[in-house]
MIPA-537104 format. One record per residue (C-alpha): y, z, x. Coordinates in steps of 0.001 Angstrom, whole numbers, plus 500000, padded with zeros to 6 digits. Example, Ala and Ser with C-alpha at 12.3 -4.5 7.8 and 13.67 -1.06 7.14 Angstrom:
% MIPA-537104
+--------+--------+--------+
:     c2 :     c3 :     c1 :
+--------+--------+--------+
: 495500 : 507800 : 512300 :
: 498940 : 507140 : 513670 :
+--------+--------+--------+
//
This chain:
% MIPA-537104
+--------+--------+--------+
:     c2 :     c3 :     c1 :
+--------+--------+--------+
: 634630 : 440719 : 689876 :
: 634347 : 437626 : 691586 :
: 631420 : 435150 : 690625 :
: 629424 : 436167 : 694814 :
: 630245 : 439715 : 694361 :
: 628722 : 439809 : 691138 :
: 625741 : 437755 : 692406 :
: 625589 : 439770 : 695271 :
: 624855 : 442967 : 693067 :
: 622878 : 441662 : 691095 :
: 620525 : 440409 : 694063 :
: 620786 : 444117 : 694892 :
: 619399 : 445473 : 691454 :
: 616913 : 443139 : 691528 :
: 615933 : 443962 : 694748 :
: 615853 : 447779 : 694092 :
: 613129 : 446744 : 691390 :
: 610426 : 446226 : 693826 :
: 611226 : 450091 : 695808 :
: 608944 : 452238 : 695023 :
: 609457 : 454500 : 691970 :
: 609796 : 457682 : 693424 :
: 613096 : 456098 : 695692 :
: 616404 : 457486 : 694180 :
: 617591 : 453561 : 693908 :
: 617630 : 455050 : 690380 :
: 621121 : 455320 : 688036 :
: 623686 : 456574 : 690669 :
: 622692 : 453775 : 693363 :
: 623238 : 451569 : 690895 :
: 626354 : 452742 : 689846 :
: 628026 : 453458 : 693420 :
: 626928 : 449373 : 693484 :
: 628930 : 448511 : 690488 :
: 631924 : 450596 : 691281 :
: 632202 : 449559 : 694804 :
: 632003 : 445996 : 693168 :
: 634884 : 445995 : 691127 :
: 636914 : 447569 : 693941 :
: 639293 : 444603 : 694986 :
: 639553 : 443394 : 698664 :
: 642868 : 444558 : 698697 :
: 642175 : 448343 : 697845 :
: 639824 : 448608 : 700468 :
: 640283 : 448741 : 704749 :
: 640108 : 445354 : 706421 :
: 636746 : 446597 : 708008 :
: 634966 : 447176 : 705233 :
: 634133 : 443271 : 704953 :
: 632543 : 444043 : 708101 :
: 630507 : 447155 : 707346 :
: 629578 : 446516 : 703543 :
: 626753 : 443929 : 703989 :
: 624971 : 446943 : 705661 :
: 626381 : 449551 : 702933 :
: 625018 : 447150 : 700645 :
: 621216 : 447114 : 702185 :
: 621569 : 451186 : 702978 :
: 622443 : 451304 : 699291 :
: 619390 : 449501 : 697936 :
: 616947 : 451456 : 700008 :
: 618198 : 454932 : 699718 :
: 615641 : 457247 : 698745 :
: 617473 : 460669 : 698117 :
: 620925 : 461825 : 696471 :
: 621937 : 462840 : 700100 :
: 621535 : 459163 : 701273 :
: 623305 : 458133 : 698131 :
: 625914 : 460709 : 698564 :
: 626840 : 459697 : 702155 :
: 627193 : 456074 : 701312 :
: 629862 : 457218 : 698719 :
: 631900 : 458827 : 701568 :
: 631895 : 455562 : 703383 :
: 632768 : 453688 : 700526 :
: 635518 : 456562 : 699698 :
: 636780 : 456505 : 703632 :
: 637137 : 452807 : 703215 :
: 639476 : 453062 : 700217 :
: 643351 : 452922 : 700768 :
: 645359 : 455620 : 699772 :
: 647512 : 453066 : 697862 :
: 644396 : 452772 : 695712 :
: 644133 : 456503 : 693930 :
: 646390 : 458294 : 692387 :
: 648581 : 460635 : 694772 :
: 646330 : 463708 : 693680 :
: 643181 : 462424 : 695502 :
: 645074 : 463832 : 698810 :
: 645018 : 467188 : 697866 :
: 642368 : 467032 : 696305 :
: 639959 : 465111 : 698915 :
: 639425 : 467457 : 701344 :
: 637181 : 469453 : 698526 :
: 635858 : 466495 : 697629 :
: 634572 : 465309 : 700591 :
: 632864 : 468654 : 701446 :
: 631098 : 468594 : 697765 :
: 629739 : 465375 : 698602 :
: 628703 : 466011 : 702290 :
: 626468 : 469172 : 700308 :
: 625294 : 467197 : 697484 :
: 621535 : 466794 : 696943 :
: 620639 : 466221 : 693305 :
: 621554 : 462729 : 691789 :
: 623645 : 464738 : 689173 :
: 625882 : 466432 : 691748 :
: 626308 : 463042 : 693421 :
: 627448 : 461409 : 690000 :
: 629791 : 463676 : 689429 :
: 631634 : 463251 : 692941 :
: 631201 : 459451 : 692169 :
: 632911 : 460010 : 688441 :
: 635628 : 461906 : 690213 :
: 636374 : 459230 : 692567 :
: 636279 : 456582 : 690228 :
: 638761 : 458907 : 688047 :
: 641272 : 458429 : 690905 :
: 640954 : 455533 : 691532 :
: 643764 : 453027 : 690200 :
: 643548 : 450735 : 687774 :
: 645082 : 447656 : 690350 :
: 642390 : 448603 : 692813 :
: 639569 : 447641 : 690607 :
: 638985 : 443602 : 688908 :
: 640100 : 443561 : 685402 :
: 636571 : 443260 : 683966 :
: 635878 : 446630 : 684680 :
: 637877 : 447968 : 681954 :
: 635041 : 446524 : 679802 :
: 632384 : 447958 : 682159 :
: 633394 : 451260 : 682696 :
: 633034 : 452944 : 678920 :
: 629379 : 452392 : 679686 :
: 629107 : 453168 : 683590 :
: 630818 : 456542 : 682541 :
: 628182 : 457460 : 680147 :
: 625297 : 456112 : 682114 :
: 626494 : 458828 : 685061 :
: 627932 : 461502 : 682547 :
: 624327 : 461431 : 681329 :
: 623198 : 462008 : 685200 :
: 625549 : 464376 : 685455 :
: 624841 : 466655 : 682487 :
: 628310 : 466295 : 680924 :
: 630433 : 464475 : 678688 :
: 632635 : 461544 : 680513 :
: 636067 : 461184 : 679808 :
: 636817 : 457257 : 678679 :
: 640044 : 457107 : 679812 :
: 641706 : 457082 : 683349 :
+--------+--------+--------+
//
């Protein structure tokens, strides 16, 4: 992750520290902000440098696992197919209409660990490799199931 990105997130977390407690800005917020993160410019539509300073603000003042859920599917819609593995296409469709019904934080990390399962390993910065054995348990946790460590 490049040194603004990752200044740029952290900005956000910090931010999210002065919402109020009951806002969902909990665990999956701030894991939808560290995946979309490590996603690479080049895995991601050209218009997403356009839309993702406003992603970034809905993001920090979600409130529900709806909200949170929603901003996945913009950050999944922005994501080239070159970027997942070929059997996000069948399996998207699905996907997308879990997500679009999703309204606990646990439902909405698992969509998000599913995505990030997909998702290939040149579409994400090379320091996530180091980040991600503890982003999967942090949402596994949210989830109510084990992660798997490996892609």
């Amino acid at each position: 992750m490049n040194p603004f990105r990752r200044g740029l997130v952290a900005a956000i977390l910090l931010l999210g520290l002065t919402l109020p407690a009951h806002a969902q800005r909990g665990p999956v917020a701030a894991a939808l902000l560290q995946y979309e993160a490590a996603v690479t410019w080049e895995a991601v539509t050209p218009d997403w440098r356009r839309i993702r300073p406003g992603w970034l603000q809905q993001v920090g003042s979600a409130s529900t696992a709806g909200q949170v859920s929603a901003l996945m599917m913009q950050l999944e819609a922005a994501i080239t197919w070159e970027a997942v593995q070929r059997s996000w296409r069948g399996r998207r469709a699905g996907w997308v209409a879990e997500a679009q019904s999703a309204r606990s934080p646990g439902e909405v990390a698992r969509l998000l660990l599913e995505l990030e399962a997909v998702t290939l390993w040149s579409a994400v910065d090379g320091s996530w490799r180091n980040t991600r054995p503890g982003w999967v348990a942090e949402l596994s946790a949210v989830a109510g199931r084990a992660g798997r460590s490996t892609k």
